[in-house]
C-alpha positions as CSV (number, residue, x, y, z in Angstrom):
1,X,166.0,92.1,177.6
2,X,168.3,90.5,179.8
3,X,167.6,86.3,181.0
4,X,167.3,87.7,184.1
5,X,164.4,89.6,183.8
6,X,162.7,87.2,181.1
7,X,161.2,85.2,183.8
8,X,159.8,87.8,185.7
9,X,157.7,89.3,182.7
10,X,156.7,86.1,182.3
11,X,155.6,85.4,185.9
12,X,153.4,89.0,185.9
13,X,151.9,88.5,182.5
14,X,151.1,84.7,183.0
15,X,149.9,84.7,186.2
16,X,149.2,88.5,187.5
17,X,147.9,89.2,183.7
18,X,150.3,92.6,184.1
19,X,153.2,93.9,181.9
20,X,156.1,95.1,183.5
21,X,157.9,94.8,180.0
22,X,157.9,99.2,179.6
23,X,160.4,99.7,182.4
24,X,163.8,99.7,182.3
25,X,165.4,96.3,182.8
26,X,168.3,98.2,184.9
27,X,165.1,99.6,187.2
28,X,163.5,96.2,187.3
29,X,166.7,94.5,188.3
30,X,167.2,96.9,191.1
31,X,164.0,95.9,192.4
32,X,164.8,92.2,192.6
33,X,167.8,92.7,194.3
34,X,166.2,95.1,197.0
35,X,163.3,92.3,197.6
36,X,165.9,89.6,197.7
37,X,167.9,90.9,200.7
38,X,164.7,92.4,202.2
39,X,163.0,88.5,202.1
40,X,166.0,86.9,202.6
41,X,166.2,85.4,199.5
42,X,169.3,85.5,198.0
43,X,169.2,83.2,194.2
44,X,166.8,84.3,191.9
45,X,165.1,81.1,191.8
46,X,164.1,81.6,195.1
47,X,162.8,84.7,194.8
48,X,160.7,84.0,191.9
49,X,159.0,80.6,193.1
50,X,158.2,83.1,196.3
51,X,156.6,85.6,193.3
52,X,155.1,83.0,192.0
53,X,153.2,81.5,195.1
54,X,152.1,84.8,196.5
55,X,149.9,87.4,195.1
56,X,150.5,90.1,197.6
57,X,154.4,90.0,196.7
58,X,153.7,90.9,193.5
59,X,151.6,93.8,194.8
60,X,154.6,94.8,196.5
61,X,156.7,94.8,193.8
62,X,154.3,96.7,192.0
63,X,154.4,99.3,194.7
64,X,157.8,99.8,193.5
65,X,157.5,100.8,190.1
66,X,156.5,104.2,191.3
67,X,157.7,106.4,193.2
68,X,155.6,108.9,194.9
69,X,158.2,110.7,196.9
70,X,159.0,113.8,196.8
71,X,159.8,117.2,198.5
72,X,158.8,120.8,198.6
73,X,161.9,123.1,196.4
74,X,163.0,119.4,196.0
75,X,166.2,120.4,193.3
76,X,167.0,123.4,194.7
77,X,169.5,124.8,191.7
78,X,166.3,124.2,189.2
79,X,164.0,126.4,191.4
80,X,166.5,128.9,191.7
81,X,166.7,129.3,188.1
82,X,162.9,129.6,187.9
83,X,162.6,132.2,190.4
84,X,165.4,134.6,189.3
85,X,165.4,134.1,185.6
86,X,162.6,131.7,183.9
87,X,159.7,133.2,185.5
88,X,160.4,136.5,185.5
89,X,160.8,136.5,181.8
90,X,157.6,134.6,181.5
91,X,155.9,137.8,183.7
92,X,157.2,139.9,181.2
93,X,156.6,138.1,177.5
94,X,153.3,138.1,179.3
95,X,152.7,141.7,180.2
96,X,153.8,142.8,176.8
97,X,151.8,140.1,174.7
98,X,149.2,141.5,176.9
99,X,148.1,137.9,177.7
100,X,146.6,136.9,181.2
101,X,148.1,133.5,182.0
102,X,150.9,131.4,182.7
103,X,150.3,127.9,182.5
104,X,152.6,124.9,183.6
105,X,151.7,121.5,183.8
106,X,153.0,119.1,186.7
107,X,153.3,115.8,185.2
108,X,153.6,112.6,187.2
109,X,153.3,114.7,189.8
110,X,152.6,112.4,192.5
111,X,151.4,113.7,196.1
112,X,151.9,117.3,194.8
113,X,154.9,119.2,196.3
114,X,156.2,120.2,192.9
115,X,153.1,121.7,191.5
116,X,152.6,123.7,195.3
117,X,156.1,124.7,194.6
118,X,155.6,126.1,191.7
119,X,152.8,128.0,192.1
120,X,154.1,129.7,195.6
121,X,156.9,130.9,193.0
122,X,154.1,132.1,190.9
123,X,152.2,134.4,193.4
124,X,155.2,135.9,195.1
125,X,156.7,137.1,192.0
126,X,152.9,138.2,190.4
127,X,152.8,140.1,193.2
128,X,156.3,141.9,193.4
129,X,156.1,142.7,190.2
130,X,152.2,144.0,190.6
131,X,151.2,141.8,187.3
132,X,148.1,141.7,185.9
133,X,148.2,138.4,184.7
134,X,147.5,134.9,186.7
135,X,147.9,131.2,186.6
136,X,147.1,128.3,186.3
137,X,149.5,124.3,187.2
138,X,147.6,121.2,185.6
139,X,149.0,118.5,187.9
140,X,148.5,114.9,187.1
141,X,149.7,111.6,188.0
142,X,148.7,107.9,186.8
143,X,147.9,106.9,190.9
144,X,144.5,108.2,192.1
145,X,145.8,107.6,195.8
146,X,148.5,110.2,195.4
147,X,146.2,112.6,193.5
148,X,143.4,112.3,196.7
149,X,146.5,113.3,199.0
150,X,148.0,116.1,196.7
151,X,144.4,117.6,196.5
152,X,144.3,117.4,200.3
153,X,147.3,119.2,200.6
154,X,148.5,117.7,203.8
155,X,152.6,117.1,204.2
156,X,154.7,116.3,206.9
157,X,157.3,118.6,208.4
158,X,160.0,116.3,207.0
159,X,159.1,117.4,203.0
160,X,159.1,121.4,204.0
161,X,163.0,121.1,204.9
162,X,164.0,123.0,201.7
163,X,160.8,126.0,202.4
164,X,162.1,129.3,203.9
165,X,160.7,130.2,207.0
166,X,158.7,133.2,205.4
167,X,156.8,131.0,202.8
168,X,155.6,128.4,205.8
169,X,154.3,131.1,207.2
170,X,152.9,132.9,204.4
171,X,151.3,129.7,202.4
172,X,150.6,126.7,204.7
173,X,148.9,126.0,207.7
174,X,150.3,124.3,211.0
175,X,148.5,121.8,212.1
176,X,150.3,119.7,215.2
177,X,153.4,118.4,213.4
178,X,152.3,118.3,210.1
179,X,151.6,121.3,207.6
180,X,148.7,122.2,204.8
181,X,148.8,124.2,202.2
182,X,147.0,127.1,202.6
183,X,143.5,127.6,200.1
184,X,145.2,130.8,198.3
185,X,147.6,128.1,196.9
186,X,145.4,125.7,196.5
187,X,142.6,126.7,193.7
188,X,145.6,127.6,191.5
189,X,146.0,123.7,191.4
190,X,144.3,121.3,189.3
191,X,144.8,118.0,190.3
192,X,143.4,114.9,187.8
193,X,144.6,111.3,186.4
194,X,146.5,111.3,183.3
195,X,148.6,108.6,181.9
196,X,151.7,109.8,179.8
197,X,152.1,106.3,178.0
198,X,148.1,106.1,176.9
199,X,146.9,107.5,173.8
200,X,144.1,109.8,174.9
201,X,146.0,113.0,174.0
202,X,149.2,114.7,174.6
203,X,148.1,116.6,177.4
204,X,145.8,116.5,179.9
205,X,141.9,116.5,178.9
206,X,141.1,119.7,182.3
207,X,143.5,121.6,180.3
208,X,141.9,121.5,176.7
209,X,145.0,122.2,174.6
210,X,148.0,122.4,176.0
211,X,150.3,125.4,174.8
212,X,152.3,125.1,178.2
213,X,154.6,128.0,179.1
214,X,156.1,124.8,181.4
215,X,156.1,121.1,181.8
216,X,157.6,119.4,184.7
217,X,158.3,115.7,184.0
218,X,161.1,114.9,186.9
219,X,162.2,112.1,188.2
220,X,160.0,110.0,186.1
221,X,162.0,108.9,182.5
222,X,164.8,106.6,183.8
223,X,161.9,104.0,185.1
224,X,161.1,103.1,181.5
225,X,162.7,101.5,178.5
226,X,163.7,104.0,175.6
227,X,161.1,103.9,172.9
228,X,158.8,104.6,176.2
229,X,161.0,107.6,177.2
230,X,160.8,109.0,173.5
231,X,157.3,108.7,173.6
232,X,156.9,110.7,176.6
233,X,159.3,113.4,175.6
234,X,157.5,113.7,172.1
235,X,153.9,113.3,173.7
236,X,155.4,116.6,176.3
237,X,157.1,118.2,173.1
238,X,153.8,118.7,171.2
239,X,152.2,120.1,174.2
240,X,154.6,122.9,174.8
241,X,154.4,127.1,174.0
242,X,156.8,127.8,170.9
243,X,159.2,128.9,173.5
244,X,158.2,126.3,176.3
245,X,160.1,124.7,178.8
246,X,160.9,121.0,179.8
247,X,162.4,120.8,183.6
248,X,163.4,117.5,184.7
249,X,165.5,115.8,187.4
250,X,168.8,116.0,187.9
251,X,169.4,112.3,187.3
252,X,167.5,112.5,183.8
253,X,169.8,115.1,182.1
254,X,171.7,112.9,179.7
255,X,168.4,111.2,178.6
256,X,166.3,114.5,177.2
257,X,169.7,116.3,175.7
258,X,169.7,113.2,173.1
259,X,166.3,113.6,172.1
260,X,166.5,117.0,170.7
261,X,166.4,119.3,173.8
262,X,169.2,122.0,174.7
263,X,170.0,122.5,178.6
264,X,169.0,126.3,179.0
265,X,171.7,126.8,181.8
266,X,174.0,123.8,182.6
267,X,173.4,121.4,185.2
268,X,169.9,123.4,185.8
269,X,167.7,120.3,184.5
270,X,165.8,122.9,182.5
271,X,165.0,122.9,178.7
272,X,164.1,123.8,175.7
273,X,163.6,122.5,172.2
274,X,166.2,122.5,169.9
């Protein structure tokens, strides 16, 4: 812990009664410096006396600790990967195991692109290759206001940039300038609160026991300090298939190949255990 951020876990836990001390003191400094120039507050005295003295900055900076944005396709390599190769091998372990579903869990998946991404990947390629099999994307997040917009299924045209024309047209709805996803997509999606860092489970309670053919966990890791990261990579590593994979985001490669994972193909943010 650096003496720079000391103050500030004390100013949450003292007076807020939060702890802040699970992220990443590299994250957390970040943060100080973008509210400092935002408020005009350039020495860290400054900022923290203005911390101090008013509750809704510190909801503010709380806001920051998450980030719900995201994007439909968002790394484009990694989805490229999983339509061409991962998935279509999945189709076919499937078909000749003679089992019925896929299943993928979407974690921290705030307002749901990723998991709707997924599964439009899923039904186009069921349904080229006339499977006989379905399934099924447990998506959860820690923020019940992201989850109430994912399960609404309302976007934007600004996070359907990366979706080919065919698939707007195919699986969501127009509606003035925004799109929503259409209800085909939809029931294949099961949205509900889970926290990766609690210890109710490894895996989300609507799923029952795990044995994911995929976990998503992107864009998530590099908020929190390391034994935290471990945590959440062992927690995801218990709740995988024998042959399961881990897909991250870009950013996050380093962190999961030194904690026992092997990049599948390089710089695809996709793994597996070693």
């Amino acid at each position: 812990m650096t003496n720079l951020i000391k103050p500030y876990l004390i100013c949450f836990q003292t007076i807020y009664n939060q702890d802040i001390s699970i992220y990443d003191d590299a994250f957390l400094r970040n943060i100080i410096r973008e509210r400092q120039r935002e408020l005009d507050l350039m020495t860290d005295k400054a900022y923290l006396n203005y911390l101090e003295s008013y509750a809704d900055e510190a909801v503010v900076f709380r806001s920051r600790l998450s980030n719900s944005y995201s994007e439909f396709f968002r790394n484009p390599l990694t989805f490229a990967y999983l339509e061409q190769v991962i998935l279509p091998q999945l189709i076919e372990k499937k078909k000749i195991s003679k089992e019925k579903g896929i299943r993928i869990w979407s974690a921290a998946c705030a307002a749901g692109q990723e998991a709707y991404s997924t599964a439009i990947l899923c039904d186009e390629l069921i349904e080229t290759k006339k499977a006989d099999i379905n399934y099924l994307i447990f998506a959860t997040d820690i923020d019940p206001k992201v989850l109430e917009q994912a399960q609404r299924g309302n976007y934007q045209s600004a996070t359907i940039g990366k979706v080919t024309l065919k698939r707007i047209q195919t699986y969501f709805i127009r509606k003035g300038e925004n799109y929503s996803i259409a209800p085909s997509i939809k029931n294949y999606v099961d949205f509900s609160v889970f926290d990766l860092l609690s210890g109710e489970g490894i895996c989300p309670p609507a799923s029952v026991y795990g044995n994911f053919d995929l976990v998503f966990c992107s864009n998530l890791l590099f908020y929190y300090k390391h034994e935290y990261r471990v945590s959440i990579l062992e927690k995801i590593g218990k709740s995988l298939s024998s042959e399961g994979y881990l897909i991250t985001g870009e950013a996050e490669r380093e962190i999961i190949k030194g904690n026992s994972y092997r990049e599948v193909f390089a710089n695809s943010a996709i793994f597996q255990k070693k």
